[in-house]
Every structure is written in C-alpha cells, then in structure tokens.
mmCIF file as gemmi writes it, N, C-alpha and C atoms, coordinates in Angstrom:
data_model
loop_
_atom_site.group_PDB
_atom_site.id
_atom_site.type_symbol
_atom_site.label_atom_id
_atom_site.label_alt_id
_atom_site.label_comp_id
_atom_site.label_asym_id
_atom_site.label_entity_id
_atom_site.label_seq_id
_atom_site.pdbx_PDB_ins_code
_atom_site.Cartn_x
_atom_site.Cartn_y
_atom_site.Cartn_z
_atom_site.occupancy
_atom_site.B_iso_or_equiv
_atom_site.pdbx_formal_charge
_atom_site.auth_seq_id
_atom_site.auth_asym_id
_atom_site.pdbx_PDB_model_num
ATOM 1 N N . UNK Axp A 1 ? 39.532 -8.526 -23.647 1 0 ? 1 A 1
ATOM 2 C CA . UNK Axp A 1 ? 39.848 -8.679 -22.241 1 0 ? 1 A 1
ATOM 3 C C . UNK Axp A 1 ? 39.341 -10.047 -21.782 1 0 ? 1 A 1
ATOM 4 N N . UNK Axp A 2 ? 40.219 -11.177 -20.854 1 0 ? 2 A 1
ATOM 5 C CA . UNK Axp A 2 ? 39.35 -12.07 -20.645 1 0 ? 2 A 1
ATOM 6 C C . UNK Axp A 2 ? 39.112 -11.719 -19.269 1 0 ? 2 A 1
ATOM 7 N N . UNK Axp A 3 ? 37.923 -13.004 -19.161 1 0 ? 3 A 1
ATOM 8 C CA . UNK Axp A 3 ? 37.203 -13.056 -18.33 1 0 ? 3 A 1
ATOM 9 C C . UNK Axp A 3 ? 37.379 -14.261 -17.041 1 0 ? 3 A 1
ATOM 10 N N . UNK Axp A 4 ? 37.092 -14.074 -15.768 1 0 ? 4 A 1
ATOM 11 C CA . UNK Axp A 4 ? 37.396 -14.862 -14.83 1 0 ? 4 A 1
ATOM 12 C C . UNK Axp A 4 ? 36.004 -14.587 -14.035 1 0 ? 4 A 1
ATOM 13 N N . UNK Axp A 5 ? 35.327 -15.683 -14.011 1 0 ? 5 A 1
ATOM 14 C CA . UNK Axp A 5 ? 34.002 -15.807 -12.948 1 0 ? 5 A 1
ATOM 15 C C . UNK Axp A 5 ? 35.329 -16.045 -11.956 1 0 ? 5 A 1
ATOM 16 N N . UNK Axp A 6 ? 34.174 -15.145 -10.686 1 0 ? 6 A 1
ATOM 17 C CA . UNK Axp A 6 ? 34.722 -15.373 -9.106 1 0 ? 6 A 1
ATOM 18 C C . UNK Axp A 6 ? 33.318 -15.382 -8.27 1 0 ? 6 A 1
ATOM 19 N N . UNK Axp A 7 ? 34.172 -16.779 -7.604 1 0 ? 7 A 1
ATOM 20 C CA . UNK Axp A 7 ? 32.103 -17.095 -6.976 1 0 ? 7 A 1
ATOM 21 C C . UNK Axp A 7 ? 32.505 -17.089 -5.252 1 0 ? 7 A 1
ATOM 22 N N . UNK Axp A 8 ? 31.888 -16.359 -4.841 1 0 ? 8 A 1
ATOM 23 C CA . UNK Axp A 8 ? 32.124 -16.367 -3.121 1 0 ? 8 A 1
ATOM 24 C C . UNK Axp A 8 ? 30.538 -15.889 -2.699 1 0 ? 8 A 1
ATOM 25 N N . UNK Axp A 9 ? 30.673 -16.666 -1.954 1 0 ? 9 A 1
ATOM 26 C CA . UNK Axp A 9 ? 29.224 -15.602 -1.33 1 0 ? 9 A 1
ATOM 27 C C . UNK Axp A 9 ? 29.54 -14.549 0.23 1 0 ? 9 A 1
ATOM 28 N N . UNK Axp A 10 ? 30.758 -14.06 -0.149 1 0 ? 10 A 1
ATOM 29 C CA . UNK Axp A 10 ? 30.879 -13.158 1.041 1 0 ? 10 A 1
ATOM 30 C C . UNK Axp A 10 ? 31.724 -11.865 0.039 1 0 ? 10 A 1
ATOM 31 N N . UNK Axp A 11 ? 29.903 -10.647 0.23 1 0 ? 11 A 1
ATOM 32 C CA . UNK Axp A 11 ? 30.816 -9.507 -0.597 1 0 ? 11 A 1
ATOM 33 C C . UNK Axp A 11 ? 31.898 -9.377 -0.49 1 0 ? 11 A 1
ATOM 34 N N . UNK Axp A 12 ? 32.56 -8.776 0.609 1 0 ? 12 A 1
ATOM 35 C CA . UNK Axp A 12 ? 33.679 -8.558 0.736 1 0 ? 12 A 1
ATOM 36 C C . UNK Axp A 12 ? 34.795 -9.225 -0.24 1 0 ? 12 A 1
ATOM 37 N N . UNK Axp A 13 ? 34.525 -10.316 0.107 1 0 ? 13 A 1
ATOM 38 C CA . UNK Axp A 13 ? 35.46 -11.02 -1.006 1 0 ? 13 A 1
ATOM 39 C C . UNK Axp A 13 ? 35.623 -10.558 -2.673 1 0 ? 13 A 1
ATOM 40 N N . UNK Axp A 14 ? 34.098 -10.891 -2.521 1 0 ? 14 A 1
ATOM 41 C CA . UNK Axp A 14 ? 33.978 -10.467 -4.213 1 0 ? 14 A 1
ATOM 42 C C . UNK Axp A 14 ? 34.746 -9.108 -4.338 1 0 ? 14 A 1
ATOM 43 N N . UNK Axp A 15 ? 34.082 -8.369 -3.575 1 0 ? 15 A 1
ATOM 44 C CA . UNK Axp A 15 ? 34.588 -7.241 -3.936 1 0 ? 15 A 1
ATOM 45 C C . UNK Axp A 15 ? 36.631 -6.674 -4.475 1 0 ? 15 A 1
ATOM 46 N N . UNK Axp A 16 ? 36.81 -7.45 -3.44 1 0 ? 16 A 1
ATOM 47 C CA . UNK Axp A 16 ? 38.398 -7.477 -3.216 1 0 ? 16 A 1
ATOM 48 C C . UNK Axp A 16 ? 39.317 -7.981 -4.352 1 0 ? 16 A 1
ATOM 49 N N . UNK Axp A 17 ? 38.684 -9.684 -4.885 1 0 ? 17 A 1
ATOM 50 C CA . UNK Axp A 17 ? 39.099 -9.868 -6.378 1 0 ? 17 A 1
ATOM 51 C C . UNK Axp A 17 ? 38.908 -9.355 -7.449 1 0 ? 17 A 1
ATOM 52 N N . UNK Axp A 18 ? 37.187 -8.747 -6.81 1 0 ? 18 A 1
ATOM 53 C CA . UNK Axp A 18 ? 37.317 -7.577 -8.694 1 0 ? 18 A 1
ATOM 54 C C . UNK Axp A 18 ? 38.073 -6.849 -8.55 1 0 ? 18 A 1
ATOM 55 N N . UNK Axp A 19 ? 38.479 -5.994 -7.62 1 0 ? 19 A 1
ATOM 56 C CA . UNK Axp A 19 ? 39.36 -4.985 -8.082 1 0 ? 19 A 1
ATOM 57 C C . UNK Axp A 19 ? 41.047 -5.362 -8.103 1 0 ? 19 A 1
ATOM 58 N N . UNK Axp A 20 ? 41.307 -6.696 -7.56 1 0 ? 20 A 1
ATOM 59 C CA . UNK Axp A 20 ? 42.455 -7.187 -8.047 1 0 ? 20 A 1
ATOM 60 C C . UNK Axp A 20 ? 42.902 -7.407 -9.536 1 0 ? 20 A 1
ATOM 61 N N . UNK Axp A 21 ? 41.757 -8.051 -9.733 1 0 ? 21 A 1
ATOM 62 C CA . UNK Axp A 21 ? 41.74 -8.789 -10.95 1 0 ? 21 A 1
ATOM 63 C C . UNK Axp A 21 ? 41.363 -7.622 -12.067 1 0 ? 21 A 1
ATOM 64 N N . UNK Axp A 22 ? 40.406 -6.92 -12.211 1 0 ? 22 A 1
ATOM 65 C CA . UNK Axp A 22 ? 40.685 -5.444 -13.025 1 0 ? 22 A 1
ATOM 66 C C . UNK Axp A 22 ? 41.708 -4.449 -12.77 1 0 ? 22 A 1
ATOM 67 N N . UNK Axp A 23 ? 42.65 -4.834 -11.577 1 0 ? 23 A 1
ATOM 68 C CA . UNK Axp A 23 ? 43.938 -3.705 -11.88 1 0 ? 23 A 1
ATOM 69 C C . UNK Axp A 23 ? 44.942 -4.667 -12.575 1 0 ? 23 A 1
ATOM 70 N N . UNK Axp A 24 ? 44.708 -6.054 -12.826 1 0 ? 24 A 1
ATOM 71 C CA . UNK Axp A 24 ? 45.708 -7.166 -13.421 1 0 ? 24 A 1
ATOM 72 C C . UNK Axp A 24 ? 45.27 -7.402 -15.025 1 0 ? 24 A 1
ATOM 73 N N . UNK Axp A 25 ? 44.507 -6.221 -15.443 1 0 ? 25 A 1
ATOM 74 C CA . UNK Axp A 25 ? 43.818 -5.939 -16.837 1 0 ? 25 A 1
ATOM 75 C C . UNK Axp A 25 ? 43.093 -7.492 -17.202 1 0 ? 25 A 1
ATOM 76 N N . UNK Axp A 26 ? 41.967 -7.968 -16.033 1 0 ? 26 A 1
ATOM 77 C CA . UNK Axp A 26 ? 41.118 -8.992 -16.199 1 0 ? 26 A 1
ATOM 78 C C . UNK Axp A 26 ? 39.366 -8.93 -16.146 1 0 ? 26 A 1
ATOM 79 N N . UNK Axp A 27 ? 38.6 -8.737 -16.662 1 0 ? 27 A 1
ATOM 80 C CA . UNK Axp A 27 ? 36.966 -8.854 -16.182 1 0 ? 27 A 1
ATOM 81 C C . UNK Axp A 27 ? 36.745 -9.66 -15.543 1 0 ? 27 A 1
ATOM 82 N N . UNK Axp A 28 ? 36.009 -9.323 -14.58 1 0 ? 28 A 1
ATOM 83 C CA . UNK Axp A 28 ? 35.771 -10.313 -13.037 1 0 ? 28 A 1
ATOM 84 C C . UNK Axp A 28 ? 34.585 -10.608 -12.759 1 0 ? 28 A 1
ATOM 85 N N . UNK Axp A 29 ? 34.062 -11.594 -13.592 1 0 ? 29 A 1
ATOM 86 C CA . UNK Axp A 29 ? 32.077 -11.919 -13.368 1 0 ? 29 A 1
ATOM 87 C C . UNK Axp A 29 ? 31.87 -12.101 -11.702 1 0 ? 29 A 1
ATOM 88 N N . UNK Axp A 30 ? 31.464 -11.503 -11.698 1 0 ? 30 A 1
ATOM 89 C CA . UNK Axp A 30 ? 31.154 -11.743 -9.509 1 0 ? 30 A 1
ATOM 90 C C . UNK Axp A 30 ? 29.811 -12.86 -9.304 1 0 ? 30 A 1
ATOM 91 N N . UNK Axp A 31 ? 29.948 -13.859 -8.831 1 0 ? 31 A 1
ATOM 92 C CA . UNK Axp A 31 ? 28.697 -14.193 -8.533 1 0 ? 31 A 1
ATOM 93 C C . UNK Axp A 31 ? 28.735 -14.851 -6.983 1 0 ? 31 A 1
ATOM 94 N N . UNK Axp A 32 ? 27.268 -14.987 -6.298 1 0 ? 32 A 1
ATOM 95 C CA . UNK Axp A 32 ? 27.632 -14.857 -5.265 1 0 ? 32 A 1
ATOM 96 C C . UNK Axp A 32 ? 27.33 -17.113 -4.649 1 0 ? 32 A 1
ATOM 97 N N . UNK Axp A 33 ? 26.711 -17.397 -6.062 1 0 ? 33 A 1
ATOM 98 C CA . UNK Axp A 33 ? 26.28 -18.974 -5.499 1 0 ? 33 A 1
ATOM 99 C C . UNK Axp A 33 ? 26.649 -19.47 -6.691 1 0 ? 33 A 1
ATOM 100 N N . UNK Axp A 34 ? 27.013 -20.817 -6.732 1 0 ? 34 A 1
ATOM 101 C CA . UNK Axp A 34 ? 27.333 -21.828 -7.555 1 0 ? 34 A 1
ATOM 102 C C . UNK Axp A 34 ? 26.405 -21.834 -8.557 1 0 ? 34 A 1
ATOM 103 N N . UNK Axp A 35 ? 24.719 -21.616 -8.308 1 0 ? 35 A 1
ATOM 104 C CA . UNK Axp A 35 ? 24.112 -21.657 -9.696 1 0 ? 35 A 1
ATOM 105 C C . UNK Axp A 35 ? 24.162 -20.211 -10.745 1 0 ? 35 A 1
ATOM 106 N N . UNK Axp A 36 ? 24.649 -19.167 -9.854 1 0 ? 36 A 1
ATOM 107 C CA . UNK Axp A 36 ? 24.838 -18.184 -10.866 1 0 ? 36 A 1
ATOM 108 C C . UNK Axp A 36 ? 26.784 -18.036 -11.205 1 0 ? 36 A 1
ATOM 109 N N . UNK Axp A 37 ? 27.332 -18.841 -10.561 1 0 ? 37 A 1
ATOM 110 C CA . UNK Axp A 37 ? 28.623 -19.179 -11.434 1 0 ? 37 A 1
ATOM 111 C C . UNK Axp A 37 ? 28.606 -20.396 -12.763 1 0 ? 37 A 1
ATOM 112 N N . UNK Axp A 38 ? 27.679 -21.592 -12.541 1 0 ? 38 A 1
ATOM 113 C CA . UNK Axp A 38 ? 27.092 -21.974 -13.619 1 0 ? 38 A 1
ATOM 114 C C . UNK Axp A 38 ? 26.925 -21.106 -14.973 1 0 ? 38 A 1
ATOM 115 N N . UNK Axp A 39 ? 26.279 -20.349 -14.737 1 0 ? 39 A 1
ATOM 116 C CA . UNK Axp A 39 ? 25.528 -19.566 -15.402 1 0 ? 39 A 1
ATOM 117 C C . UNK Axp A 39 ? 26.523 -18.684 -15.844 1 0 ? 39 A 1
ATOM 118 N N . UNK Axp A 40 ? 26.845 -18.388 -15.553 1 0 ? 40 A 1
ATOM 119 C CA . UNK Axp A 40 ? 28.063 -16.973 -15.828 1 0 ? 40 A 1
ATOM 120 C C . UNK Axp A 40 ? 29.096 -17.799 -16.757 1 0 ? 40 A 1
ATOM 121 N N . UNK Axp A 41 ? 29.6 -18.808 -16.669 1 0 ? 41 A 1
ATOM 122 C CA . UNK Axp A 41 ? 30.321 -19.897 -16.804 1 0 ? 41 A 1
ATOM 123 C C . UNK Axp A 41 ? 30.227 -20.476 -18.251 1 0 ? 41 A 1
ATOM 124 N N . UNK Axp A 42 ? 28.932 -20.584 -18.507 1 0 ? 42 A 1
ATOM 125 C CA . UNK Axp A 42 ? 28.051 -21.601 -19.275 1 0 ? 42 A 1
ATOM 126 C C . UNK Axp A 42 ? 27.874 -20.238 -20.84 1 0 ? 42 A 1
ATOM 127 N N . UNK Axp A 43 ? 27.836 -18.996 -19.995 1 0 ? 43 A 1
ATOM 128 C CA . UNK Axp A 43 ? 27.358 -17.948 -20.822 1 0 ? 43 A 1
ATOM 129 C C . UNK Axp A 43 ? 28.703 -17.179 -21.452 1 0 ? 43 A 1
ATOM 130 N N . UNK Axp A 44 ? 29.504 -17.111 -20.769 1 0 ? 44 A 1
ATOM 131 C CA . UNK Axp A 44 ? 30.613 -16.011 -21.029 1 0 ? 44 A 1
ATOM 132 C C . UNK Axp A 44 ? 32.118 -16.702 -21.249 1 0 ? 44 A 1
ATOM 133 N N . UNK Axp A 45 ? 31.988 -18.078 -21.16 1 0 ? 45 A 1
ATOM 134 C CA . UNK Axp A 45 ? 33.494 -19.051 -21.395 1 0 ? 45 A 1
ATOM 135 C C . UNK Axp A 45 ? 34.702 -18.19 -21.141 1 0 ? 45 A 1
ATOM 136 N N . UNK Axp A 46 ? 34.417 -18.195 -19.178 1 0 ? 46 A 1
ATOM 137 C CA . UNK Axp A 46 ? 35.786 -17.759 -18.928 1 0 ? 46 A 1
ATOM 138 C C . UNK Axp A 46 ? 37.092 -18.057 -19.557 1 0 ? 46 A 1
ATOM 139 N N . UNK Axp A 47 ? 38.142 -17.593 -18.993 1 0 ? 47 A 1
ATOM 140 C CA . UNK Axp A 47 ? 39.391 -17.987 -18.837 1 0 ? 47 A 1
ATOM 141 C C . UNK Axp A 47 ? 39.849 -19.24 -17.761 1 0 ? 47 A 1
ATOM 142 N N . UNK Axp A 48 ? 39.283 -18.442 -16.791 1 0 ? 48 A 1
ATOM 143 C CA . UNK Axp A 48 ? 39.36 -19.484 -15.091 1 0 ? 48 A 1
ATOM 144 C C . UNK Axp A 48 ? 37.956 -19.06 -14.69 1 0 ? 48 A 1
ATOM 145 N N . UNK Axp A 49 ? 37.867 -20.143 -13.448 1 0 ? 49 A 1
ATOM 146 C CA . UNK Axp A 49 ? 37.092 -20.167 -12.738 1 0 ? 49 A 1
ATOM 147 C C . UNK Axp A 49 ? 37.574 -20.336 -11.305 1 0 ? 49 A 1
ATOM 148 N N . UNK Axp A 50 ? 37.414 -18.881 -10.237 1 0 ? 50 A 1
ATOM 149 C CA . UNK Axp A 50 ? 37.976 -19.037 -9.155 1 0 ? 50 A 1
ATOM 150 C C . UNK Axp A 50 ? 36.851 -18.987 -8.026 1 0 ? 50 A 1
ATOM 151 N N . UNK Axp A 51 ? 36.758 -19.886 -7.265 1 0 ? 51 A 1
ATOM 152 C CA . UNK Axp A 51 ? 35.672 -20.31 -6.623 1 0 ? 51 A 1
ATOM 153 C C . UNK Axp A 51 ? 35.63 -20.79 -5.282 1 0 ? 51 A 1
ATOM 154 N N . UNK Axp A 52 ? 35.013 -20.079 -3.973 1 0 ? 52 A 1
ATOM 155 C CA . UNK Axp A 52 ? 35.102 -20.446 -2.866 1 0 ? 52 A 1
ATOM 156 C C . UNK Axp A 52 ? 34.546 -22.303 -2.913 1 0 ? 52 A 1
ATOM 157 N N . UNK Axp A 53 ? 34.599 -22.591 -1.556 1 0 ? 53 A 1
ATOM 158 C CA . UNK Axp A 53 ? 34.4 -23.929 -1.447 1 0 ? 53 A 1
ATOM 159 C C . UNK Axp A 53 ? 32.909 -24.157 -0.747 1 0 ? 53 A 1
ATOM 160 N N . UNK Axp A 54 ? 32.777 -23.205 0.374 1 0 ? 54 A 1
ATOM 161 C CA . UNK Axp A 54 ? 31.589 -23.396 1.025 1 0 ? 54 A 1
ATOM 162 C C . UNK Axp A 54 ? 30.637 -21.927 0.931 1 0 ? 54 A 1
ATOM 163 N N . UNK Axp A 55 ? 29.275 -22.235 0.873 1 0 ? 55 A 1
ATOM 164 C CA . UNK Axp A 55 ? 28.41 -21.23 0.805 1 0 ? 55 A 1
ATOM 165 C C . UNK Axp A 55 ? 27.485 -21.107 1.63 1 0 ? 55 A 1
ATOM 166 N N . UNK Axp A 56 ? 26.413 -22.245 2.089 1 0 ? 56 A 1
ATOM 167 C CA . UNK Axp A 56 ? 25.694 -22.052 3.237 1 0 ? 56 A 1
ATOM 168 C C . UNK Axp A 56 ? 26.162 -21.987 4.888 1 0 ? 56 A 1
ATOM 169 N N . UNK Axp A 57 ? 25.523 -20.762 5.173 1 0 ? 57 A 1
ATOM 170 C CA . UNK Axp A 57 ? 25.883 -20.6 6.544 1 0 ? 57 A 1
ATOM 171 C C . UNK Axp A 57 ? 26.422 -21.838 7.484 1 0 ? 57 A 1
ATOM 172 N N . UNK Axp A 58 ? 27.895 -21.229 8.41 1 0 ? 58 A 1
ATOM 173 C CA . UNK Axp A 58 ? 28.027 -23.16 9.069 1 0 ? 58 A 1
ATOM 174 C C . UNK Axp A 58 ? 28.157 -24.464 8.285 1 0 ? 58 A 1
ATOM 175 N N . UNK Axp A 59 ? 28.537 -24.218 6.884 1 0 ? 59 A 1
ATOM 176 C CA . UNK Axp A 59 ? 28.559 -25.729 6.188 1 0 ? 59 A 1
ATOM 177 C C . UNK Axp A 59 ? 30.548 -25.205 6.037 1 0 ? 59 A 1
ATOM 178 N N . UNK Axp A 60 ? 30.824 -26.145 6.307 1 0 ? 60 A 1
ATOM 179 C CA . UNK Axp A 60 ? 32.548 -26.299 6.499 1 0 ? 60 A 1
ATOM 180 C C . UNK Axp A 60 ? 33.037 -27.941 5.719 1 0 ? 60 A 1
ATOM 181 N N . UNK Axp A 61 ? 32.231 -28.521 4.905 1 0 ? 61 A 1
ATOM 182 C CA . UNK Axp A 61 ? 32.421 -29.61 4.518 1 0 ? 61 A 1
ATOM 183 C C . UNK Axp A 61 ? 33.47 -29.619 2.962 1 0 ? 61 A 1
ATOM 184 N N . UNK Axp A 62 ? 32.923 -28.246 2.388 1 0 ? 62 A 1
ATOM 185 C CA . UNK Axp A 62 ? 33.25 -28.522 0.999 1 0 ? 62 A 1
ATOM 186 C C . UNK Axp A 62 ? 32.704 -29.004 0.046 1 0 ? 62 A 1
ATOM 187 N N . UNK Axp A 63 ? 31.537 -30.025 0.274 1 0 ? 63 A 1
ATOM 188 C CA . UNK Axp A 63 ? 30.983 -30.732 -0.627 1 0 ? 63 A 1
ATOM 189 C C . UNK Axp A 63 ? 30.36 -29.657 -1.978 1 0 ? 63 A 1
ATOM 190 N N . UNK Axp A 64 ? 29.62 -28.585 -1.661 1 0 ? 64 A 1
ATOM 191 C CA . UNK Axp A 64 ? 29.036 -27.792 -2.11 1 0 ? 64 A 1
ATOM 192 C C . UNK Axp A 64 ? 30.045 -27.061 -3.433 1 0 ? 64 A 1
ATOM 193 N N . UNK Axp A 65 ? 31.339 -26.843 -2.787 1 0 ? 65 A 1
ATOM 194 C CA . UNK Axp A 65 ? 31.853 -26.415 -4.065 1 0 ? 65 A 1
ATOM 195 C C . UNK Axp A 65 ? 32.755 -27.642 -4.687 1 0 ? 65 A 1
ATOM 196 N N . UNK Axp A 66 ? 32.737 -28.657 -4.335 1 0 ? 66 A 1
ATOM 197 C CA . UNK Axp A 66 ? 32.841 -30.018 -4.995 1 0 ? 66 A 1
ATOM 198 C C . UNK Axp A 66 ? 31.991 -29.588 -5.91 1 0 ? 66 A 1
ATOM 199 N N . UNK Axp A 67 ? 31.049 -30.087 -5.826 1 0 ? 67 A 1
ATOM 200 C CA . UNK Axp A 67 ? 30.078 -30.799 -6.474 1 0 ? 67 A 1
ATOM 201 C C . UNK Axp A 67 ? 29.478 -29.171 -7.919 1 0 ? 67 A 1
ATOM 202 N N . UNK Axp A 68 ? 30.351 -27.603 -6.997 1 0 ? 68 A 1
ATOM 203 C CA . UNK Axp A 68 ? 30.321 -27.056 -8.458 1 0 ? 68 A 1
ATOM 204 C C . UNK Axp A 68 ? 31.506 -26.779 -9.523 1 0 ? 68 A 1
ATOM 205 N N . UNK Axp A 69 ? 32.697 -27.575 -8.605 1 0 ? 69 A 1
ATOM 206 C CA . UNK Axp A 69 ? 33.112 -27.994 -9.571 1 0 ? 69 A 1
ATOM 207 C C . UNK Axp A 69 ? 33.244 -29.359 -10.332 1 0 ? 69 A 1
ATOM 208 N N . UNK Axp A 70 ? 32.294 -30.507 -10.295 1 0 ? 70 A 1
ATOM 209 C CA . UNK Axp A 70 ? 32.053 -31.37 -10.977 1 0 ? 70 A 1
ATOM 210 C C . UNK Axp A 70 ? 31.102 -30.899 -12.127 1 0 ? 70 A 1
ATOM 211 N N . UNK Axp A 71 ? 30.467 -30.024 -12.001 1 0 ? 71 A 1
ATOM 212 C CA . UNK Axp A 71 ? 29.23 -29.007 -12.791 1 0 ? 71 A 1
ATOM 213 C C . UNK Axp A 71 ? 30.313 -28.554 -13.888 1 0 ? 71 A 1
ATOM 214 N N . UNK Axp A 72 ? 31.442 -27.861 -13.471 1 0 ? 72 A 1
ATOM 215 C CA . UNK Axp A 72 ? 31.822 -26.878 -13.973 1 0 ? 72 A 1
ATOM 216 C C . UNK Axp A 72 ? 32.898 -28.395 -15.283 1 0 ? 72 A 1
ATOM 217 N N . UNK Axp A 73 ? 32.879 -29.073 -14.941 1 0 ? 73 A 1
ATOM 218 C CA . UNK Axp A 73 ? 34.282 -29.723 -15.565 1 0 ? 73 A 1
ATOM 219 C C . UNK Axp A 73 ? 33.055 -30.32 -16.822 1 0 ? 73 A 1
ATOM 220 N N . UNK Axp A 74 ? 31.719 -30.859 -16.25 1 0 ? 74 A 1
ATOM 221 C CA . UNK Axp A 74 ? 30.911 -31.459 -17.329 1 0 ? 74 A 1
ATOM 222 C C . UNK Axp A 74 ? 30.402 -30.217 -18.407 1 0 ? 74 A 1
ATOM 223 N N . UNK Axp A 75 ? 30.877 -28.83 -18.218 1 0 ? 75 A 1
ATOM 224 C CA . UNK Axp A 75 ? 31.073 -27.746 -19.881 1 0 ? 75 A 1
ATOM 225 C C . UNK Axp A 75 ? 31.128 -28.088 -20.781 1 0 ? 75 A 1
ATOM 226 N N . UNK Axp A 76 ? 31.303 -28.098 -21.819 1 0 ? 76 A 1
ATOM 227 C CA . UNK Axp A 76 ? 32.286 -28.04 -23.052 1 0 ? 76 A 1
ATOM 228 C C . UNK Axp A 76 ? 32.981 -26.737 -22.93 1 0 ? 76 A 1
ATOM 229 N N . UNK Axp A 77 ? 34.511 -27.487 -23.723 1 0 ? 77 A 1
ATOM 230 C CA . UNK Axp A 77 ? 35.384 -26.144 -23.188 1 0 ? 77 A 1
ATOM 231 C C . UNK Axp A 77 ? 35.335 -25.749 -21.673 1 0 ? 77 A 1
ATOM 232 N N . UNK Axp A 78 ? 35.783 -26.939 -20.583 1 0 ? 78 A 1
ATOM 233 C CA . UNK Axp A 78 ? 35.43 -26.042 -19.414 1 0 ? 78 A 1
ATOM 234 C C . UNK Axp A 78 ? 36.869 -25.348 -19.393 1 0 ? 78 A 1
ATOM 235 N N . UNK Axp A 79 ? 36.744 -24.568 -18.445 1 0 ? 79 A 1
ATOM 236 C CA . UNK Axp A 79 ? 37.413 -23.704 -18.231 1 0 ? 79 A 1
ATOM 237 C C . UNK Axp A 79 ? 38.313 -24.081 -16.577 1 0 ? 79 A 1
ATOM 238 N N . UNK Axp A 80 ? 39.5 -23.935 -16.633 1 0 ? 80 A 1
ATOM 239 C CA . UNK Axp A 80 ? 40.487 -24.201 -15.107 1 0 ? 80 A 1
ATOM 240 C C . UNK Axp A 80 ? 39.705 -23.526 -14.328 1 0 ? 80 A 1
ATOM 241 N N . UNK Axp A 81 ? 39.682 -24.504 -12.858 1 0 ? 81 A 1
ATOM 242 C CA . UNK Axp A 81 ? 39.181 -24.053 -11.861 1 0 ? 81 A 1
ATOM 243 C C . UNK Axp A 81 ? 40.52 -23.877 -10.854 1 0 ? 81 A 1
ATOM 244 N N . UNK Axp A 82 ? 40.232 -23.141 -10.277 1 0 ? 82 A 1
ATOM 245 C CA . UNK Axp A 82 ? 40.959 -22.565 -8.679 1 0 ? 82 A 1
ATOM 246 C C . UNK Axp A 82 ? 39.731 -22.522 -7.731 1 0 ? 82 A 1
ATOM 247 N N . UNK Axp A 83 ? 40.264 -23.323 -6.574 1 0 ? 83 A 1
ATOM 248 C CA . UNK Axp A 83 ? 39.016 -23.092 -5.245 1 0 ? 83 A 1
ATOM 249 C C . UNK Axp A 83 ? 39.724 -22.831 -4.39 1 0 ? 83 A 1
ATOM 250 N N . UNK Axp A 84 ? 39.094 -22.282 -3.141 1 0 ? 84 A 1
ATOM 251 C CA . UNK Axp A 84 ? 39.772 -21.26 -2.064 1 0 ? 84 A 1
ATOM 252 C C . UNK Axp A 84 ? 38.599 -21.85 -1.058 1 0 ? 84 A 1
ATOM 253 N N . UNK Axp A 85 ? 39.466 -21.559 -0.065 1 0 ? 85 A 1
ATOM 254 C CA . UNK Axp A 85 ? 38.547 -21.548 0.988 1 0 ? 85 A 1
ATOM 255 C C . UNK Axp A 85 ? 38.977 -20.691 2.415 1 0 ? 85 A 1
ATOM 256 N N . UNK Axp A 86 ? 38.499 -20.209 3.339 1 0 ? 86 A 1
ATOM 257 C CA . UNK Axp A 86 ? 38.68 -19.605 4.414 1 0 ? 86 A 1
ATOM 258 C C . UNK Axp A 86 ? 38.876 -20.645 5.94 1 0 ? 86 A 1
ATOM 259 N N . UNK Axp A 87 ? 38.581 -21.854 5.192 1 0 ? 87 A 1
ATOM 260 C CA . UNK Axp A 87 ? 38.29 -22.621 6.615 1 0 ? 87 A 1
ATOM 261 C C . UNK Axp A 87 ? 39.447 -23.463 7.003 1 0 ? 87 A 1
C-alpha cells in the first residue's frame, strides 16, 4: 500500500484526508507540523507529500510551508509535493 504524508495542523482536516485517502486504497501518515512531516517523510518515503501552507496561528504568509517544502525537495528520493491552503 503506498503511502502519502498529509501535514495540516487543523484536525479536522487531517482527519477528512485520511479517510479520503484510505477509501482511495492509500496510507495517510497524518502529521500535524512540518517537523513531524520531515520526519514521517525522511522515515517512510512516501509516494506524495500533501501539505498545508500555513501553521502558526494568524501567519497567512506561506513562508512556513515554503520553506517545508524546500526541506522536503533537499531528501534523497524526495517525493512530489502538493500544497493547499485555506487562505
């Protein structure tokens, strides 16, 4: 089965893609911040990597999930990113 880290830090969310993504016969690493999508990332060599843009309260810039996906591309073997955002 592969695997797709999904990084949001608003349960709800998470919640909503795992069960998308396991009725689309996919494992859905949930994490809720960029250093434990790192991590998840680094450990389990997704498929994709689908990833909100902003995480701290009131930050609407983006930089934050920039800068995890500049993290995510310096991998080996990285893995395609998708970013989302609400804003």
């Amino acid at each position: 089965m592969q695997s797709i880290v999904v990084c949001d830090d608003q349960s709800d969310v998470l919640d909503a893609l795992g069960f998308l993504l396991k009725g689309a016969g996919y494992h859905a690493e949930l994490t809720a911040s960029p250093d434990q999508a790192l991590e998840a990332g680094a450990q389990s060599r997704p498929a994709l990597v689908l990833t909100d843009m902003n995480f701290t309260r009131d930050t609407t810039s983006g930089a934050e999930g920039l800068a995890l996906l500049d993290a995510i591309r310096g991998l080996h073997d990285a893995p395609p990113v998708i970013v989302m955002t609400a804003w």
